[in-house]
C-alpha positions as CSV (number, residue, x, y, z in Angstrom):
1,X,79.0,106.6,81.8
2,X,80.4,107.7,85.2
3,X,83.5,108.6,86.5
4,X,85.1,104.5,86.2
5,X,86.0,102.4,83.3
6,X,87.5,99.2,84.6
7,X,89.9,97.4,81.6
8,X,90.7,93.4,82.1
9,X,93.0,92.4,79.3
10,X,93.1,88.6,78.9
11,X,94.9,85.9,77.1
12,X,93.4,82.3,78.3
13,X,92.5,83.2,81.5
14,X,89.3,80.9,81.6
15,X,90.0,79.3,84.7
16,X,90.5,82.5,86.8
17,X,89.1,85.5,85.0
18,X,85.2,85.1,87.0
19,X,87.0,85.6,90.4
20,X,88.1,89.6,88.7
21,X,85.0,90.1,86.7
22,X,82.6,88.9,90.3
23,X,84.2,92.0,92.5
24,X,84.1,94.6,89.4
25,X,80.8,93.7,87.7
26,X,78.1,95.6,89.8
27,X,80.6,97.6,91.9
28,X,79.1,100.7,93.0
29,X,82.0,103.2,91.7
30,X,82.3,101.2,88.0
31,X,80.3,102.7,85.4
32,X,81.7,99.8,82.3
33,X,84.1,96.8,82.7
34,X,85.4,95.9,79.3
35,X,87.2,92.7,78.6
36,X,89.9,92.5,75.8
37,X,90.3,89.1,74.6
38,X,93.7,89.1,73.1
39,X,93.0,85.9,70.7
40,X,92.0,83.4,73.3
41,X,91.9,79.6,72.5
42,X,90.2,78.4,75.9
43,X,87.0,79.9,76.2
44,X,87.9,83.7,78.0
45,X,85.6,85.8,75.9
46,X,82.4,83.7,76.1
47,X,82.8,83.3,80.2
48,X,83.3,87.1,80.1
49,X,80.1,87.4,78.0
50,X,78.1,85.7,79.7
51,X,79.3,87.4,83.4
52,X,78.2,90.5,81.5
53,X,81.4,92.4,80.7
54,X,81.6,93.9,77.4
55,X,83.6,92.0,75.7
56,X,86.2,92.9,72.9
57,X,87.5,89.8,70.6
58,X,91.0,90.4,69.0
59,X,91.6,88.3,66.1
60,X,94.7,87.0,67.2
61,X,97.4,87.6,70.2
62,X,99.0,91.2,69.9
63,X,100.1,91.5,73.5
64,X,98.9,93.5,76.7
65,X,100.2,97.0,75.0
66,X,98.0,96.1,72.3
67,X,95.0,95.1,74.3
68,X,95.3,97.6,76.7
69,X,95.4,100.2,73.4
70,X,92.0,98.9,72.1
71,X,90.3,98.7,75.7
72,X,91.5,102.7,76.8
73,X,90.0,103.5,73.1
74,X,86.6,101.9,73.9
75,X,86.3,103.4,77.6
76,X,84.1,106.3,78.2
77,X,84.8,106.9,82.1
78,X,87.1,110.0,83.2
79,X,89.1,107.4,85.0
80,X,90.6,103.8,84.2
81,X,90.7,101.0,86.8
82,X,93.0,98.3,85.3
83,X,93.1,95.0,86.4
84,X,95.3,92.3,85.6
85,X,92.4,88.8,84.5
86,X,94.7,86.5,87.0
87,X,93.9,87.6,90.4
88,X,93.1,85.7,93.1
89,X,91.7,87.0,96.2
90,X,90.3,90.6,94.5
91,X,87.3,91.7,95.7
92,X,84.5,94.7,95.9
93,X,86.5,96.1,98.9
94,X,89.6,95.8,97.3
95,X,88.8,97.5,94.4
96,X,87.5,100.1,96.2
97,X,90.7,100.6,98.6
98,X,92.3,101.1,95.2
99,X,89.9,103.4,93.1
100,X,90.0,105.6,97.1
101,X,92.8,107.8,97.0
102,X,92.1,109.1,93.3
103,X,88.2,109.5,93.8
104,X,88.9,111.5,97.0
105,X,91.7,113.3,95.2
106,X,94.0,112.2,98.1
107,X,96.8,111.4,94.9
108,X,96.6,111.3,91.0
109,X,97.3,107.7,90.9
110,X,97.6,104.8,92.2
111,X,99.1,101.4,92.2
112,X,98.5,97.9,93.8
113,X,101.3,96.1,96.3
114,X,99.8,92.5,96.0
115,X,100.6,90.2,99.0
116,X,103.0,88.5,96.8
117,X,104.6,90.5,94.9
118,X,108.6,90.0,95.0
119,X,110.1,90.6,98.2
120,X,112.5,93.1,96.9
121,X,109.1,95.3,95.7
122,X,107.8,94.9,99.3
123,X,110.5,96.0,101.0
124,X,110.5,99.2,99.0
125,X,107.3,99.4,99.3
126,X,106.6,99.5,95.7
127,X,105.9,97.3,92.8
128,X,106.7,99.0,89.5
129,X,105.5,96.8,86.9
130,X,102.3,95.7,88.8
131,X,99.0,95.9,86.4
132,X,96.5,97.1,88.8
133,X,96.1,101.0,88.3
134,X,93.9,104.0,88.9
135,X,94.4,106.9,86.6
136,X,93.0,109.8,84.4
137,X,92.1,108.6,81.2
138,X,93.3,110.9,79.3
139,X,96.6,110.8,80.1
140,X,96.8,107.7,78.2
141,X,94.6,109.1,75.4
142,X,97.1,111.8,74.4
143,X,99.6,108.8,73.9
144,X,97.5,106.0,72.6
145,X,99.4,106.0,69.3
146,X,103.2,104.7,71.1
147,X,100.9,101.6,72.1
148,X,100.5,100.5,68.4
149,X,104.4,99.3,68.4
150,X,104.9,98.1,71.7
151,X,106.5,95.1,73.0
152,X,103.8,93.2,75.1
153,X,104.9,93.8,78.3
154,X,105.8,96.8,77.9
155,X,103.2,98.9,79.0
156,X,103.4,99.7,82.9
157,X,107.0,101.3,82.4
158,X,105.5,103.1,79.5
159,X,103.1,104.3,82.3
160,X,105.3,105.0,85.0
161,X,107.0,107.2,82.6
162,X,103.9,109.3,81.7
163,X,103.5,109.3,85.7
164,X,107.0,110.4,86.5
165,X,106.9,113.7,83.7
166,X,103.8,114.8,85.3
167,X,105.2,114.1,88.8
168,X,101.8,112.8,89.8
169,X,101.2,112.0,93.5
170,X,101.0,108.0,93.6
171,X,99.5,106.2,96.3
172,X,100.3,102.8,96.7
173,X,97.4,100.6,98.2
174,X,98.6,97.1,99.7
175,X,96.8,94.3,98.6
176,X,97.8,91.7,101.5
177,X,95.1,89.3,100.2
178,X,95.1,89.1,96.5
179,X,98.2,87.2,95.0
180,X,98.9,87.1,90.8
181,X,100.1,83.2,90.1
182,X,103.1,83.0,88.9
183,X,103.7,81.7,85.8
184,X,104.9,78.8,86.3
185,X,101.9,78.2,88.0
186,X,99.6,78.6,85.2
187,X,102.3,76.9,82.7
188,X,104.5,74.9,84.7
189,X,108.4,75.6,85.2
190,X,109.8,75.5,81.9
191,X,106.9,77.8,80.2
192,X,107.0,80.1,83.3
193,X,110.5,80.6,82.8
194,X,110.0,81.3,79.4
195,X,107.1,83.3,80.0
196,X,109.2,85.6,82.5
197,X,112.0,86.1,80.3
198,X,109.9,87.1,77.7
199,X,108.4,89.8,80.0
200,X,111.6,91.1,80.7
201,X,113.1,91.1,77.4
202,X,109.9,93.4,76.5
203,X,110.1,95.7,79.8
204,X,114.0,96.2,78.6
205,X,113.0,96.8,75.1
206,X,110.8,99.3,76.2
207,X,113.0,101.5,78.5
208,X,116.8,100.2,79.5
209,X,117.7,98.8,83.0
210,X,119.3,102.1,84.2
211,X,116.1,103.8,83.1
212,X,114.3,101.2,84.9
213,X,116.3,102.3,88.0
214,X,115.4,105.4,88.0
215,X,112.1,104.6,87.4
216,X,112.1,103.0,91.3
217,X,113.7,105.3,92.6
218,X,111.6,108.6,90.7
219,X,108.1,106.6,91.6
220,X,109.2,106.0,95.5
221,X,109.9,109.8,95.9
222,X,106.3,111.0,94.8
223,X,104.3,108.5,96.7
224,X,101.7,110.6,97.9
């Protein structure tokens, strides 16, 4: 299939998931783009469809951990580009200033720094929990079962810990142009606030806050 599988998970992201799938479908360095549809009430799986992702329909809402789980099983590529279905502002080039440093084997990884990501993260010059990733497949193979149990949100810390014990060089590629809505956006306050909390509680169920410290501070220290 190529070197490139691109994974989109998505929970009722009708109204922005085209922008993602227009700059990934047809990119020159993507061999498959596969949609998970995490039980989606608004229509996300058909538009996918018909944009010509492969789509896969979960039965009901399991969570990204869960999604992400079923999309890494049904990518073929040596690498995985994964993108979050909200983005706005993604494009071909982009993408490609992401996928760069691990196709030229400049680092082993990398990571997005969206233009508005929390200021805190752009100051250090790193966003740990963002959902744009380049990495080898198989170092998410070898672990696929922990993904059966996890909370939702979970899964980037899970990575950056897989990251961190293999000290992989990370390069972290600023995405000045391409913004994630907040929550609140897409739900209004109260939601968004609930929606944020839950996130947390999952990230802290996942690994603790200290943990999540050292996370920072490990991933900083081997940015390639």
């Amino acid at each position: 299939m190529g070197d490139v599988s691109c994974v989109i998970p998505a929970y009722n992201e009708a109204a922005r998931i085209g922008i993602v799938l227009r700059a990934a479908l047809g990119h020159p360095q993507i061999a498959e783009v596969i949609v998970v549809d995490d039980g989606s009430t608004d229509g996300t799986a058909d538009i996918a469809e018909a944009l010509g992702a492969t789509v896969l329909r979960q039965p009901r809402n399991g969570g990204k951990a869960r999604a992400l789980a079923a999309g890494v099983s049904a990518a073929r590529g040596e690498f995985l580009l994964m993108l979050d279905a909200d983005l706005e502002g993604v494009s071909a080039a982009t993408i490609s200033d992401l996928l760069a440093p691990v196709l030229s084997a400049r680092a082993d990884v990398s990571i997005s720094l969206r233009g508005n990501a929390p200021r805190p993260w752009r100051a250090l010059g790193l966003d740990y929990i963002s959902g744009e990733r380049v990495l080898p497949r198989v170092w998410v193979m070898a672990r696929l079962a922990d993904l059966d149990t996890m909370a939702g949100f979970g899964f980037e810390v899970w990575l950056n810990g897989i990251w961190i014990a293999r000290r992989a060089r990370v390069a972290v590629v600023r995405w000045d142009g391409v913004r994630s809505p907040l929550k609140s956006e897409k739900s209004g306050l109260l939601a968004g606030l609930r929606a944020d909390l839950g996130m947390m509680r999952d990230i802290f169920r996942t690994v603790s806050p200290m943990t999540t410290f050292r996370q920072i501070v490990q991933m900083r220290a081997l940015r390639a």
